[in-house]
N, C-alpha and C positions, 0 to 999 in steps of 0.2 A: 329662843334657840334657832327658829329658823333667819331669824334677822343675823347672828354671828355664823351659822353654815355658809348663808351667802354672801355675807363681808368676807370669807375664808377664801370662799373660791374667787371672787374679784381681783381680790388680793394677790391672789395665784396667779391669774390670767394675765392682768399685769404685769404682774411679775415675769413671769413668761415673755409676755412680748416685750418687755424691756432688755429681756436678757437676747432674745433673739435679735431686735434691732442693735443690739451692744455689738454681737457678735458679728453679725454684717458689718459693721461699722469695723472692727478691727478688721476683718477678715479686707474690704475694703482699702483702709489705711494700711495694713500690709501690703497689699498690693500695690498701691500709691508709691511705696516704700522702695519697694522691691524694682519697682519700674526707673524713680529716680536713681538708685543705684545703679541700674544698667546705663542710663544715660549719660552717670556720670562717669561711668568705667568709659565707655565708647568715648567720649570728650578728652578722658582723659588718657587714652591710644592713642585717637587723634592730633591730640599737643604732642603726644611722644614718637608719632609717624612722621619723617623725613625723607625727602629721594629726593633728587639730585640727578642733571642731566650735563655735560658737556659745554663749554662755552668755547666759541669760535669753533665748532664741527666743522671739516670739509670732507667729504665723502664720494667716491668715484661714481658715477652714471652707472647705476645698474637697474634690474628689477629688484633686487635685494636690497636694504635698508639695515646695519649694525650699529646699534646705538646706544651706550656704557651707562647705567642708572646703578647710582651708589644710594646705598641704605645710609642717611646721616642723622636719623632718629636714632632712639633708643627702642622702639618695636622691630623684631621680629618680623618680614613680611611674608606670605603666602599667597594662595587661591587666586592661582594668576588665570584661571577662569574667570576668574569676577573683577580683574582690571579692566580700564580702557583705554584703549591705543586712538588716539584720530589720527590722521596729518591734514594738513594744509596744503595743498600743491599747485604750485604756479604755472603754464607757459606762456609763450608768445603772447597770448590773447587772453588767457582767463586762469580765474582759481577754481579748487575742484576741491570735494572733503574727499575722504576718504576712510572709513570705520572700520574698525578691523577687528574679527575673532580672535581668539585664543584659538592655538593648537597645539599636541604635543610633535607633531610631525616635527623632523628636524629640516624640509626644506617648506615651507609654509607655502603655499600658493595661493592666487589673486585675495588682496583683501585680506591677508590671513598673519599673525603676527605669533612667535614662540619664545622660548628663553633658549640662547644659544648656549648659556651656562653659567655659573655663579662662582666668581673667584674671589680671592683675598686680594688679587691685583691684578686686574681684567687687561691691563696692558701688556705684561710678561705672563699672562694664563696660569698667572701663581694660583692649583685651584682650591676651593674650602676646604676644611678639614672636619666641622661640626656640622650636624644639623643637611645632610644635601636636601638640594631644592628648597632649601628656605634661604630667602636674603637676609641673614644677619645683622644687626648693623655694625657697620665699617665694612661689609663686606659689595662686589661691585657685580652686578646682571647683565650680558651684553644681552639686548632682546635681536631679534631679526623678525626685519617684518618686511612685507611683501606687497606696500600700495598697490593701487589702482585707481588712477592712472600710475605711470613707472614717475620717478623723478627724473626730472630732464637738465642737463649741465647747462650752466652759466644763469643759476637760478638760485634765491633763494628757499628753502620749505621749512615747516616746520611744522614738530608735533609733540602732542601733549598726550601724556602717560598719567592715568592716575588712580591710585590704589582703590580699593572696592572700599575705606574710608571717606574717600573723598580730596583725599591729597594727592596733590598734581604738581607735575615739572615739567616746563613746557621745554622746547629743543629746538632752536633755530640755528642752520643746517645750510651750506653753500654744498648745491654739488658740482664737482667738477670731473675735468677726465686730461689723458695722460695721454699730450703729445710726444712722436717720435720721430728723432732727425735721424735720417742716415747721413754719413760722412765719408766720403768715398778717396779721401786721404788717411784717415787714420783706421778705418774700418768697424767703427763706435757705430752705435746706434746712441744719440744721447737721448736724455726722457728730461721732460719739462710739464709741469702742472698747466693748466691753462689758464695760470694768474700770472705765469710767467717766472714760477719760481725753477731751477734746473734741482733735477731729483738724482743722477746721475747718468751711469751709460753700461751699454753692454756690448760685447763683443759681439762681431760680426766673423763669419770665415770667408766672406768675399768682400776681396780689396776693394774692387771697382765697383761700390755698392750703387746705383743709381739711380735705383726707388723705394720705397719699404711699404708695405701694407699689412693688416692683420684681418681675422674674421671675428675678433675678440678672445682666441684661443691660441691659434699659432700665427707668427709671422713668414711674411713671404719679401724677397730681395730680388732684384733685377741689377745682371750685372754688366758694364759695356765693354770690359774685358773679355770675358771667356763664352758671353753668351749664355749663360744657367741661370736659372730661376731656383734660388736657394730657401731652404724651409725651414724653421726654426720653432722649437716648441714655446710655451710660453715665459718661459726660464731662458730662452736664447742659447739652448742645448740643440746642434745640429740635428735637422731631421734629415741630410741628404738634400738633392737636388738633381735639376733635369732640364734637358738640353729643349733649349727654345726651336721653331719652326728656323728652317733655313732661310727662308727670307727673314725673319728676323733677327737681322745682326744685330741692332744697335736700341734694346732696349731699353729708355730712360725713364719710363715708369711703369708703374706697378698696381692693381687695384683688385681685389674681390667684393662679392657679395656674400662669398660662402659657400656658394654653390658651381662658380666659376669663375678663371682667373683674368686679367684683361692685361697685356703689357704693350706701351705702345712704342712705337718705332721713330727714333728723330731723324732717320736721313731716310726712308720711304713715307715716311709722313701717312702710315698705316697704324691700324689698331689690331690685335691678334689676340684672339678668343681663347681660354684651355679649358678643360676640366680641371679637378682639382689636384690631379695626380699628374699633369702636364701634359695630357693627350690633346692635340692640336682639334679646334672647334670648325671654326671660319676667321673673318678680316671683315674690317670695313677700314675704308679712305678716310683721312680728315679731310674737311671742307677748303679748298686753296684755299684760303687764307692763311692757312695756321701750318706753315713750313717748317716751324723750326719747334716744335711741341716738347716739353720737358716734364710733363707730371700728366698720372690721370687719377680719375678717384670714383668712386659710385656710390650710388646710395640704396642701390639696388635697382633704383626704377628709373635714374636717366645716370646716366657717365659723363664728368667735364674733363677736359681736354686744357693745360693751362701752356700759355705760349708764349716763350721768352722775345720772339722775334714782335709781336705785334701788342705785349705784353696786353693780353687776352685770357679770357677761360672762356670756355666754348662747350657749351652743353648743348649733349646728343641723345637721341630717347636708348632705347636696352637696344637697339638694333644696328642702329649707326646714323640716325637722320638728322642731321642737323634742326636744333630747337631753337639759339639762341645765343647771346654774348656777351660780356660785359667786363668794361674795363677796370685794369686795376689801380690801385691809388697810385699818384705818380709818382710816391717813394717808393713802389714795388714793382724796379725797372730790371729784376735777372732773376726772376720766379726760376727755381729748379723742382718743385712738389708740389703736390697739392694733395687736400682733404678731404672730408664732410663728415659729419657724424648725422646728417641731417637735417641739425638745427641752423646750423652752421657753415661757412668755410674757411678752409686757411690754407695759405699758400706760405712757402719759404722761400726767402732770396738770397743768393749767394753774391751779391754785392753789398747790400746793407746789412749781413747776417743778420735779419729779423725775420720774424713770424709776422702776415699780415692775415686778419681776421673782418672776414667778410659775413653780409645775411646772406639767405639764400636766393637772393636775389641779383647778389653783387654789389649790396650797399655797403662800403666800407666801415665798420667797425671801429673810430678813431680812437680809442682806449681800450682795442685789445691786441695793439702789439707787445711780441715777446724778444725781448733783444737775446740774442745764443751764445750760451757762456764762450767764455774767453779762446778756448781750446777747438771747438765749433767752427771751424774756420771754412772746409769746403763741404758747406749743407749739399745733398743732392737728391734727397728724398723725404717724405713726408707720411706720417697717419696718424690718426689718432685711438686711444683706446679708451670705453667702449664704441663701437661703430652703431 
């Protein structure tokens, strides 16, 4: 009797622990299960997640970045918190990353990248119609994003976007920026990319245009007709205008920093200072050499002087002291403007009607001349946009 009691109970315990070990073991293998299944879901989102970025982007020189990412999967994208934006940025001397957060902000600042909005066709801002704030697919995202460092023109960058899957669309990007010729026979300002393509022109309301400049918002004209400093918004809708210093009759260019105006004078071979609303500053001399002076430009922190007569640019500190000089290429013998964004210079001739593109040093540039369309015939002023 007691020999079958305790055969019963073994039996049991066994039993027991067999069923427990079973049950882990499923519970287990479920799990096992459950987990491949999710792996293979996410796998199989991933084969179905497509984006897509722009080939041959040119993009104008700003701190802002707008860049078209089309959905050409079949997922659905979202949780643009949990994307990554980098870029890559080049200048003169070196490359720099640059990592950027999400934000819903509509102007993002340093380092900071957002969606500027999700259209059916991001070109004409055809916008969604299902689903907002989800990129659909076939549907296209302009994002805006906000490096740091800024991108700098005559450069290539580029940058890689890639969903919180893992899928990425990288985006190499020339930025450029948008020269301006005044023409002081037909009263055009024309515009030309800085690869030297012509984008068109805008009217002017002074004939005798002489120099042109902007602050990156509005422009400013110098005329040697009537003597006015003419203002123009960034549409080329007149702002009015205002009468130059009486010694300066004969002003042939034109320059700000934004903060103040500088027009310089070709027959006293003087420079003349304003505020922005044309209130007369002070003057400085040009250096005898430079008689016969036809364009100026700044960069805020020294002003060149460029000079038909000894075909010269002549950089002076923010005061008036002569710094320096340097000649220009010997096809760039009837300079009437000059530029700088910085990085850069350029000057216009109204004998070769070309664009000549200098360093900032006055190293000529020999592949960044820009011939001026057809119609471009008397250049007499120069700037470029961004400054």
């Amino acid at each position: 009797m007691y020999i079958v009691i305790t055969y019963s109970l073994s039996m049991m315990l066994i039993l027991s622990t067999f069923f427990l070990i079973g049950r882990e073991m499923f519970v287990t293998f479920v799990s096992v299960m459950e987990g491949f299944e999710a792996q293979l879901l996410r796998l199989e989102k991933r084969s179905n997640t497509g984006i897509a970025g722009p080939f041959g982007l040119t993009i104008i020189e700003a701190s802002t970045v707008d860049i078209t990412i089309s959905n050409i999967g079949d997922e659905p994208l979202s949780k643009f918190e949990d994307w990554n934006v980098i870029f890559e940025l080049r200048d003169s001397s070196s490359l720099s990353f640059a990592y950027l957060a999400y934000t819903e902000d509509a102007s993002p600042a340093a380092n900071e990248w957002t969606v500027n909005g999700i259209y059916r066709d991001a070109s004409t801002l055809l916008a969604e119609v299902v689903d907002p704030n989800i990129l659909n697919p076939g549907e296209e995202m302009i994002i805006r994003a906000n490096p740091s460092p800024s991108v700098v023109a005559g450069y290539y960058e580029r940058a890689t976007i890639s969903t919180p899957n893992g899928v990425t669309a990288k985006v190499v990007f020339r930025v450029g920026a948008t020269l301006y010729v005044a023409d002081s026979s037909d009263a055009l300002a024309y515009k030309y990319n800085d690869a030297g393509t012509w984008k068109g022109s805008e009217f002017l309301d002074n004939g005798g245009a002489a120099g042109i400049t902007t602050d990156d918002t509005d422009f400013w004209t110098t005329d040697l007709t009537d003597d006015l400093a003419y203002k123009y918004a960034s549409n080329f809708v007149s702002g009015g205008n205002w009468l130059q210093d009486a010694a300066n009759l004969d002003g042939a260019g034109i320059t700000t920093d934004g903060s103040n105006i500088w027009i310089v004078d070709e027959v006293d071979d003087t420079v003349y200072k304003y505020d922005m609303s044309g209130g007369f500053d002070s003057s400085f001399s040009l250096t005898g050499a430079s008689s016969t002076p036809t364009g100026i430009t700044t960069n805020g922190s020294n002003i060149w002087v460029v000079d038909s007569g000894t075909r010269k640019a002549y950089k002076y500190d923010m005061a008036g002291a002569l710094d320096s000089s340097f000649s220009l290429t010997a096809a760039n013998t009837a300079p009437t403007g000059i530029t700088t964004n910085g990085s850069n210079i350029w000057t216009v001739d109204s004998g070769t009607l070309k664009v000549y593109k200098y360093e900032m040093d006055g190293t000529y540039v020999s592949d960044g001349d820009i011939t001026l369309d057809s119609a471009n015939t008397n250049p007499s002023g120069l700037t470029i946009l961004p400054r």
